[in-house]
N, C-alpha and C positions, 0 to 999 in steps of 0.2 A: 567616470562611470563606464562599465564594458555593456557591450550590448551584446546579446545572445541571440545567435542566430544558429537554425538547423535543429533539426532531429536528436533525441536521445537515442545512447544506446537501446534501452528499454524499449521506447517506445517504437523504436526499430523492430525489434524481436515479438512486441504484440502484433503488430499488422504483420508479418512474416507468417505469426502462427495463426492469426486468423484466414489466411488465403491459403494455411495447409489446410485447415480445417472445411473451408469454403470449396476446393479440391477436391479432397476426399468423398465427399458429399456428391459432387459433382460427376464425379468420373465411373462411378456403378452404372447412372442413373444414363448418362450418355452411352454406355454398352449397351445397355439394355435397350434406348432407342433405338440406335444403330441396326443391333440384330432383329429386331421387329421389321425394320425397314427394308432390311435385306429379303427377309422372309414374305412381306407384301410385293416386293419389287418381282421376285423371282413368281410367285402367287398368277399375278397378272399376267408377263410375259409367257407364261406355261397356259394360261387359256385362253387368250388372245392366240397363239399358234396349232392348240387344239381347234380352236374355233377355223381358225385360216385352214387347219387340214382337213377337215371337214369339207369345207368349202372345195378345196382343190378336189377331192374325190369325187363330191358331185358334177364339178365343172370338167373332168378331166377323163370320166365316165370308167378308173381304175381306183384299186383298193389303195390306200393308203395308212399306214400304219405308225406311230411314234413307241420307237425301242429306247426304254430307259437300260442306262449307262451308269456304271458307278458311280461318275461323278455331273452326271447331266439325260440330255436323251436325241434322239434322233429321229427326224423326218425321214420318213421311208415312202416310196412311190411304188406300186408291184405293178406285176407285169399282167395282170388280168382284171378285169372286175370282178370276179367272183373265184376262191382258190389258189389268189397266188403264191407262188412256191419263190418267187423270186423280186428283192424289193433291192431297190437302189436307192441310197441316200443322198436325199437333195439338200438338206440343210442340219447341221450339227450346231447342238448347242449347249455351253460348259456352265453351271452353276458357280465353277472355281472364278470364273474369268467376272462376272458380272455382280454374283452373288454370294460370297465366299463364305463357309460353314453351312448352306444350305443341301438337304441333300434329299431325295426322294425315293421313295418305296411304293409300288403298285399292292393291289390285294390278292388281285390273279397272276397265275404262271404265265400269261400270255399277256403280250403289249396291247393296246387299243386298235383294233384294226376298223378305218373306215369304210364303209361302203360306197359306191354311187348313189345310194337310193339313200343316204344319211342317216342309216343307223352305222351302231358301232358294238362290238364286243364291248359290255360292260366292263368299268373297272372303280377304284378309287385308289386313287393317287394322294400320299401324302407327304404332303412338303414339312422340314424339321429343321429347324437351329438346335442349338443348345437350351434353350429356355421357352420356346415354344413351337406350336406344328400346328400347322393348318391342312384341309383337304381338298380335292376335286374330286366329285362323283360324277360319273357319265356312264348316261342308261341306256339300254337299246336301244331306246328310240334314237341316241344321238342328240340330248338334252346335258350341257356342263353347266353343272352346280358349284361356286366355291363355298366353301365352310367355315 
């Protein structure tokens, strides 16, 4: 009498195509995580550093401004409290490098500029993947809202 041992062809070729099937399924569903994630991750860090420049201009008793960039934006420090004409960039930061496909658009012509007194040029800032977009609004007063 032979004994049989092992796998069929066949039955090879079902579990094959049940893990393409389980795959397929799978891997829309993991982008689409992914780019959400990206999109919260970048979210945070952009008002967590709106919030710190804030700070710094009241602490620092000069304007402070964040210049969006094609692909990110920039901390700026000026040279006055009130009117400066001239800002030097203390900290750069890339969406590419952290947060890749993310990208941001302001409402107004003009960047956020802080005061010492804690307002700020209103604006709304919106952050955008492919598949979804979130906002920051920040009001005179110097009040950041995300959306």
């Amino acid at each position: 009498m032979r004994k049989n041992s092992g796998f069929t062809v066949f039955e090879l070729l079902i579990v094959i195509a049940i893990a393409g099937i389980l795959t397929g399924i799978a891997v829309p569903n993991f982008l689409s995580y992914q780019s959400s994630y990206r999109l919260k991750g970048a979210l945070s860090t952009l008002r967590g550093d709106l919030y710190g420049t804030k700070t710094l201009a009241i602490k620092r008793g000069v304007q402070y401004q964040v210049a969006f960039t094609a692909n990110g934006y920039q901390i700026q420090r000026g040279n006055l409290s009130t009117g400066s004409t001239l800002y030097t960039t203390e900290i750069t930061r890339s969406f590419a490098d952290g947060y890749p496909g993310v990208t941001a658009n302001t409402s107004a012509t003009a960047n956020p500029v802080f005061s010492p007194k804690g307002t700020v040029t209103p604006v709304t800032i919106t952050l955008k993947t492919s598949q979804k977009s979130q906002t920051i609004t920040i009001s005179l007063a110097g009040k950041i809202k995300a959306n």
